[in-house]
TORBA-191175 format. One line per field, with one value per residue (C-alpha): residue in three letters; chain; x negated, y, z negated. Coordinates in steps of 0.25 Angstrom, whole numbers. Layout:
res = (ALA:...)
chain = (A:...)
x = (X:...)
y = (Y:...)
z = (Z:...)
//
This chain:
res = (UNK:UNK:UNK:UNK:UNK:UNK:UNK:UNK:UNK:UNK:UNK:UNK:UNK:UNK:UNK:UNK:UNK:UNK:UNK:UNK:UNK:UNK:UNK:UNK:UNK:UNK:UNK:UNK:UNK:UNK:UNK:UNK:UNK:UNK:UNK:UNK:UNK:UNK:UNK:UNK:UNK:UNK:UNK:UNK:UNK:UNK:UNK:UNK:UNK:UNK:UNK:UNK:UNK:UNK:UNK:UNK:UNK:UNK:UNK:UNK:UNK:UNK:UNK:UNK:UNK:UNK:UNK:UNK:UNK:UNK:UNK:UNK:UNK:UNK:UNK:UNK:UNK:UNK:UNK:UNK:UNK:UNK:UNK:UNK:UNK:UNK:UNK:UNK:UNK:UNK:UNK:UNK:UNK:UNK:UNK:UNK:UNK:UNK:UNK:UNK:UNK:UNK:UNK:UNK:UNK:UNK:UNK:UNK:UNK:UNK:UNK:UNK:UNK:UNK:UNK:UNK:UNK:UNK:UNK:UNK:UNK:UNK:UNK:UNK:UNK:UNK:UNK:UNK:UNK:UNK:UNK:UNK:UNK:UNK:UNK:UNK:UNK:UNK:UNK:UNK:UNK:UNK:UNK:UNK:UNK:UNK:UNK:UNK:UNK:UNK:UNK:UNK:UNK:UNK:UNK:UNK:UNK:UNK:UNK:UNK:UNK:UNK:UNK:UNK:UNK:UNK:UNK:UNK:UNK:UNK:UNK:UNK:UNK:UNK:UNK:UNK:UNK:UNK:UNK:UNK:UNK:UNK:UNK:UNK:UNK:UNK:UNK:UNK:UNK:UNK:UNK:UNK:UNK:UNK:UNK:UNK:UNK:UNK:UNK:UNK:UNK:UNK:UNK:UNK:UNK:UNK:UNK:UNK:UNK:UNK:UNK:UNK:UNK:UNK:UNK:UNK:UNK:UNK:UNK:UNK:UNK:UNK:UNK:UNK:UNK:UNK:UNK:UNK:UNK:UNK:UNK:UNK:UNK:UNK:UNK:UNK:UNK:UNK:UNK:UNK:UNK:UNK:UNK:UNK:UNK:UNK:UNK:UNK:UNK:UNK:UNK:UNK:UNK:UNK:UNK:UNK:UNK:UNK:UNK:UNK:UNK:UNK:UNK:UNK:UNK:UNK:UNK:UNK:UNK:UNK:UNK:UNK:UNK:UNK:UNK:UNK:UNK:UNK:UNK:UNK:UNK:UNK:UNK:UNK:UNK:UNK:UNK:UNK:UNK:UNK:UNK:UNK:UNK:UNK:UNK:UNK:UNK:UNK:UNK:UNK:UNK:UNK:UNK:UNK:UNK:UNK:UNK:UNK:UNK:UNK:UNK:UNK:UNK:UNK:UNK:UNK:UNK:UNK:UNK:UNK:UNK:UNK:UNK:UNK:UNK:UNK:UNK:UNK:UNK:UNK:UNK:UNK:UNK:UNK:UNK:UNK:UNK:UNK:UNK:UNK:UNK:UNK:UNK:UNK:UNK:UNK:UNK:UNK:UNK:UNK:UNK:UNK:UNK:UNK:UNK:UNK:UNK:UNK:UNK:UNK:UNK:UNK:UNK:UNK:UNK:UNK:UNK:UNK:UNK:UNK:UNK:UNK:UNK:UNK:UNK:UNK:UNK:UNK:UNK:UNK:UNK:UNK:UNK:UNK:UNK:UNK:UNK:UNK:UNK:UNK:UNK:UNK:UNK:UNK:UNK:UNK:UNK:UNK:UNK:UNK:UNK:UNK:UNK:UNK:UNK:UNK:UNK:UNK:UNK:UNK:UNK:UNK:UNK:UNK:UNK:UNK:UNK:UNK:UNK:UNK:UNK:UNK:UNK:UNK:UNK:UNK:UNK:UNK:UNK:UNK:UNK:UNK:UNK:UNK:UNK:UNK:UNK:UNK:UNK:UNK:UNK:UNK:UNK:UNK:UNK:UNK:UNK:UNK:UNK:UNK:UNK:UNK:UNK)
chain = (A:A:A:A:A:A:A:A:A:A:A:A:A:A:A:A:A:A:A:A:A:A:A:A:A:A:A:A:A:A:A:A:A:A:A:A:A:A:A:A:A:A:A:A:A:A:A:A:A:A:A:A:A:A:A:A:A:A:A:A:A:A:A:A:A:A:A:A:A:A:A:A:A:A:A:A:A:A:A:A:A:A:A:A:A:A:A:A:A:A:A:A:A:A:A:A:A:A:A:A:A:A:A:A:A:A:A:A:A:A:A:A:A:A:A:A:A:A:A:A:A:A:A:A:A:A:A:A:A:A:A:A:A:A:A:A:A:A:A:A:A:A:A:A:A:A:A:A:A:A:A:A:A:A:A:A:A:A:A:A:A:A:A:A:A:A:A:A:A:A:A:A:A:A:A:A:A:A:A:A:A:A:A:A:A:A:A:A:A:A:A:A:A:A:A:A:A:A:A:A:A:A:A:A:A:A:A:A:A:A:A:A:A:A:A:A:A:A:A:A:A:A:A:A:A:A:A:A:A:A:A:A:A:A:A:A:A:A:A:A:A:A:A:A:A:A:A:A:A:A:A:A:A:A:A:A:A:A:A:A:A:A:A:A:A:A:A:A:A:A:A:A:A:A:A:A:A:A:A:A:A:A:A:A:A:A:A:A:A:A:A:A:A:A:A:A:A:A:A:A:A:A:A:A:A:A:A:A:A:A:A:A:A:A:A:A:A:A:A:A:A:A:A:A:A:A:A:A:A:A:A:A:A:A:A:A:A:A:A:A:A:A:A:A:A:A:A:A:A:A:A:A:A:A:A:A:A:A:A:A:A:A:A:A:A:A:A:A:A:A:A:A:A:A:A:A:A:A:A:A:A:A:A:A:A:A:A:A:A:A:A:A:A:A:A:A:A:A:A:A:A:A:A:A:A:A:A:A:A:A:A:A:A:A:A:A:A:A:A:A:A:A:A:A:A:A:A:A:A:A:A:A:A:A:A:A:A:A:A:A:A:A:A:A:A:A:A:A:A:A:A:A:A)
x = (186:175:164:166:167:155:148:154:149:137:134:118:124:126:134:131:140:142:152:157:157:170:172:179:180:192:195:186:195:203:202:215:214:206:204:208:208:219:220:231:221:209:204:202:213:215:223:229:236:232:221:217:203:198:196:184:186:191:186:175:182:180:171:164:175:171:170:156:148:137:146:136:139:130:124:113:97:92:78:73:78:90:91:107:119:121:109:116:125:136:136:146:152:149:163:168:177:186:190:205:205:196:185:169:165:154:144:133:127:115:108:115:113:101:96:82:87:83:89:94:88:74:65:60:72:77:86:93:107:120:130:134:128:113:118:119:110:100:107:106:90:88:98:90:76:82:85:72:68:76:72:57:59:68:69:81:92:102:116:124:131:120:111:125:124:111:113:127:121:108:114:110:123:128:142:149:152:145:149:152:162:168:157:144:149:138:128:115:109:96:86:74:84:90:76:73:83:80:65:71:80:83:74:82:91:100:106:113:119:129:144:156:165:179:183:168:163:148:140:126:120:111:103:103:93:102:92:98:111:117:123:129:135:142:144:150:153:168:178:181:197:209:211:227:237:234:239:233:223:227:220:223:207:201:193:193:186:186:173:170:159:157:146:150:140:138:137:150:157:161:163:159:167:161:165:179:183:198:202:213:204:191:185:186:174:171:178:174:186:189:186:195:193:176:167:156:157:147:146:138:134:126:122:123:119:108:113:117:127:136:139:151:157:171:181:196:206:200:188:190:182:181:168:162:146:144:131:127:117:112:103:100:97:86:79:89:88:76:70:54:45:32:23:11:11:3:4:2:12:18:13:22:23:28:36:42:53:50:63:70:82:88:90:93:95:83:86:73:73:63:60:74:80:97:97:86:76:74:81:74:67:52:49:40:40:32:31:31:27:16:19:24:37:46:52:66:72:85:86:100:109:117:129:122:128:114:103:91:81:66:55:43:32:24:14:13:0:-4:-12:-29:-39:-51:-63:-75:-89:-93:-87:-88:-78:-75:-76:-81:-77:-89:-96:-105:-102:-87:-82:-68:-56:-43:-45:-41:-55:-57:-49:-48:-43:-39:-45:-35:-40)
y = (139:140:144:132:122:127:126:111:109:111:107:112:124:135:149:161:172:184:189:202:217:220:220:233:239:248:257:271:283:289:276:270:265:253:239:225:211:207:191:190:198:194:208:220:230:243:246:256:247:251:242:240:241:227:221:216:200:193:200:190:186:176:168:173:164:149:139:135:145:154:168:177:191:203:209:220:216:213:216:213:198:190:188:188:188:204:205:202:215:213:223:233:226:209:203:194:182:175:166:163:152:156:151:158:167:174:161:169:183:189:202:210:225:232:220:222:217:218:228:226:240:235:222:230:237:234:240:235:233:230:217:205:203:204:196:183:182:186:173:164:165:164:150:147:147:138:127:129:125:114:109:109:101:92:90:96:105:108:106:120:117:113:126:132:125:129:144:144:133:143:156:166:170:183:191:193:178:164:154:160:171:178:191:185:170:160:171:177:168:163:157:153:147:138:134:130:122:115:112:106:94:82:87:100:103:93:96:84:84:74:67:66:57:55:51:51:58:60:61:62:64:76:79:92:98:106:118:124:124:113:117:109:115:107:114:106:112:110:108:120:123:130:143:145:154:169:171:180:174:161:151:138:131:131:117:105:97:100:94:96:94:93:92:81:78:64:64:72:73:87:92:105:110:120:136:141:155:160:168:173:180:184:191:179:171:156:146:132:123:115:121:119:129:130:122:125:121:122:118:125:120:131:124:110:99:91:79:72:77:71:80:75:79:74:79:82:75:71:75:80:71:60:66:81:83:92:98:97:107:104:112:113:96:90:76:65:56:44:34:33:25:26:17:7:-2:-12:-18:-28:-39:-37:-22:-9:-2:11:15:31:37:46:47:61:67:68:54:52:35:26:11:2:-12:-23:-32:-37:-34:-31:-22:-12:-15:-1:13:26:35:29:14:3:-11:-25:-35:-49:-56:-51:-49:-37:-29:-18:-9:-3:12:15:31:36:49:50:44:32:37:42:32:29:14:13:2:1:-9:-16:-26:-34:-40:-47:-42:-43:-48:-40:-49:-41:-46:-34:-25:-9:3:5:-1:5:-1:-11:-10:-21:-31:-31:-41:-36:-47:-42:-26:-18:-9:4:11:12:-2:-4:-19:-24:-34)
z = (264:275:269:257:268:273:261:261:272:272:258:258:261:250:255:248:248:240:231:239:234:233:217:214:228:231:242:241:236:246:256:260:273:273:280:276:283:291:292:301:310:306:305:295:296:290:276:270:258:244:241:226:220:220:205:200:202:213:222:231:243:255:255:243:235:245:235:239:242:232:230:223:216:216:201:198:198:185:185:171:173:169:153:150:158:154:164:177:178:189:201:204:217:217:218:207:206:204:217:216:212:201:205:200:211:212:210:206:205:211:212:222:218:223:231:238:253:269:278:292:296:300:296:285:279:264:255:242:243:235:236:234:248:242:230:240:247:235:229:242:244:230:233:244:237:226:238:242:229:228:242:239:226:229:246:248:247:236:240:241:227:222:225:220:208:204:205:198:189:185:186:174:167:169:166:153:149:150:163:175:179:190:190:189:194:188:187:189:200:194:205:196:185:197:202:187:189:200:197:184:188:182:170:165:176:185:199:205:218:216:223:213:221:218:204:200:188:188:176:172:157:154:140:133:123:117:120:132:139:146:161:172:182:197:210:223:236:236:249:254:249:260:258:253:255:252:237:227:215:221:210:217:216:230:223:230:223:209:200:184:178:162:152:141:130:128:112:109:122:122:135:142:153:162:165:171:175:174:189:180:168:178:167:156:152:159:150:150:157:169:181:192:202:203:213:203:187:175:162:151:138:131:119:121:110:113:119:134:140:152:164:172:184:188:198:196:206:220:226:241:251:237:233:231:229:218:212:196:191:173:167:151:150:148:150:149:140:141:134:131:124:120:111:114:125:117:103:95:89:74:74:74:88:88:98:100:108:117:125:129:131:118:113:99:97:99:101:103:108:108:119:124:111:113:99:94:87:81:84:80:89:87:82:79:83:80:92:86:98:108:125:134:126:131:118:124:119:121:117:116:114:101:106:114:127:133:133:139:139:141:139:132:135:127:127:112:109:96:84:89:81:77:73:66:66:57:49:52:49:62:77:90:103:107:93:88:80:83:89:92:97:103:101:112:116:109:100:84:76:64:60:48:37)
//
């Protein structure tokens, strides 16, 4: 609870904290007398009570479960590079999930094992260590550097769910099973892919730091080419939650206020819901359901259709304090749809014009209008149009998705003059600019003509 309010606090502000050694750890053989905390007197005591071997899951503790903080889990180096989640091979010690309430702890991974790292010993001493404790801090300057980035760029600093976002959003996939889990978390953090990201927005990558107040949904309309995967993913630092009354794999959520986001494709409507572990199967893939219990939800769409497709976020019941900021990270879209014309900017009256579309994003209907026209006066992706009168003309597009529901307007002008006339003085096969004995009327200077008649 203190360390989330903290963190909501001080909302720039992101804690990393690692996921603890503890995995697996059991008294040595022959040991019996121990120590344990006392809480009614605040100190450690000693035990000789038979303890058992603690399991593989849940078994972070303290702080390393807050809500709003980075927890990061240790895994071996891998030196030729990450190419597939086999690569990322878990370490013997890195504490695993999940929290209680079933939430997805560690957040990410790092390497933590043979770490290269400064000594206390002198101002030259080094050695390479173990832990979960070189994991973190391996993870928070790689974080830190990615701030920096974004400070550079853009003039200032990511929100702390926001820089979140962007790791868990980025993070290569590791473990046995696609989506998150409660051994690896979200992954394999991956700085360079995050700081793609970031030199990427608002062309193939979002990240919007945005306000859902209370009984709002926000939506916004994305395009995807169908050539990679679609991803959105939300983070909001949430209130901090009171602890309860001691009680065993208590799965009462500690989440205050509880956002959903969804990917909705606008042609069909199908609708994707984003990843959900099960405290009570730890071992069992991520399914794709509601997800009540995480501060942090992502959808994936791995072979999307080309099409638009409308991510929402909503909330469920009230919002504590009527509003909650939340960070959205995208990735896989590409430019949304817009309209674009291009043709001549001058013609003559009665003549074809040739006009051609040149909009992006996918549309598939092409509506054209004429000056002040209600109805089209053609449809098709590129057209031609006679000007009965002469004057200053705008031709209008309205490029659209399948369905109608996305669409874009843009304005072509065009000034309409009528036909010139070409008087020859003597007759030759071809005409130079300036050449005797052409008298030419009413053609433009240079250029190849074709005199009719």
């Amino acid at each position: 609870k203190d360390w989330d309010e903290i963190a909501f606090n001080a909302p720039n502000y992101l804690i990393f904290k690692s996921a603890g050694n503890d995995r697996g750890s059991k008294l040595p053989a022959g040991v019996s007398i121990h120590y344990v905390f006392d809480g009614s007197l605040g100190d450690w005591v000693e035990s000789s009570t038979s303890r058992a071997e603690v399991g593989q899951y849940d078994c972070i503790s303290g702080s390393g479960l807050a809500k709003n903080v980075m927890t990061v889990g240790a895994v071996n180096p891998i030196n030729a590079g990450y190419s597939q989640s086999s690569d990322v091979v878990m370490s013997s010690f890195s504490g695993w999930g999940p929290t209680d309430d079933g939430r997805i702890k560690p957040d990410i991974v790092a390497n933590g094992v043979n770490v290269f790292s400064a000594l206390s010993g002198s101002d030259n001493a080094y050695g390479s260590y173990n832990g979960t404790s070189m994991a973190t801090p391996n993870a928070a300057g790689s974080a830190l550097l990615l701030q920096q980035l974004y400070k550079e760029k853009y003039g200032v600093f990511m929100r702390s769910a926001s820089l979140k976002g962007l790791i868990i959003h980025n993070a290569d996939e590791a473990g046995n099973n696609e989506g998150p889990d409660y051994r690896f978390g979200w992954g394999l953090m991956n700085t360079e892919k995050s700081a793609v990201h970031l030199l990427n927005l608002d062309s193939l990558s979002l990240l919007k730091e945005n306000y859902l107040a209370k009984n709002d949904t926000d939506e916004i309309i994305v395009y995807s080419d169908g050539l990679s995967p679609l991803k959105a993913s939300i983070v909001w630092t949430d209130p901090a939650s009171f602890p309860r009354n001691p009680a065993l794999d208590d799965r009462t959520a500690h989440l205050i206020n509880d956002l959903d986001i969804r990917i909705i494709s606008v042609d069909n409507s199908n609708t994707f819901l984003p990843w959900k572990l099960d405290p009570n199967n730890p071992t069992a893939a991520a399914t794709r359901a509601d997800n009540n219990v995480d501060n942090v939800e992502q959808v994936l769409i791995n072979n999307p259709s080309a099409g638009f497709y409308k991510i929402r976020i909503s909330h469920k019941s009230g919002l504590t304090g009527n509003g909650q900021n939340y960070s959205l990270l995208v990735s896989g879209i590409s430019a949304g749809l817009e309209a674009r014309i291009s043709g001549l900017t001058s013609g003559c009256k009665n003549t074809d014009i040739a006009f051609k579309d040149e909009s992006f994003g996918g549309p598939v209907n092409f509506d054209w209008y004429s000056e002040f026209a209600i109805i089209p006066i053609k449809s098709g992706k590129n057209i031609s149009y006679k000007f009965s009168d002469t004057g200053l003309f705008e031709i209008r597009l309205i490029a659209s998705n399948a369905s109608g529901s996305v669409k874009d307007t843009t304005y072509h002008q065009i000034r309409i003059n009528d036909l010139p006339e070409v008087e020859l003085t003597s007759p030759m096969d071809s005409v130079c600019k300036n050449a005797d004995p052409f008298n030419m009327v009413g053609i433009p200077s240079g250029g190849v003509f074709e005199l009719a008649g």
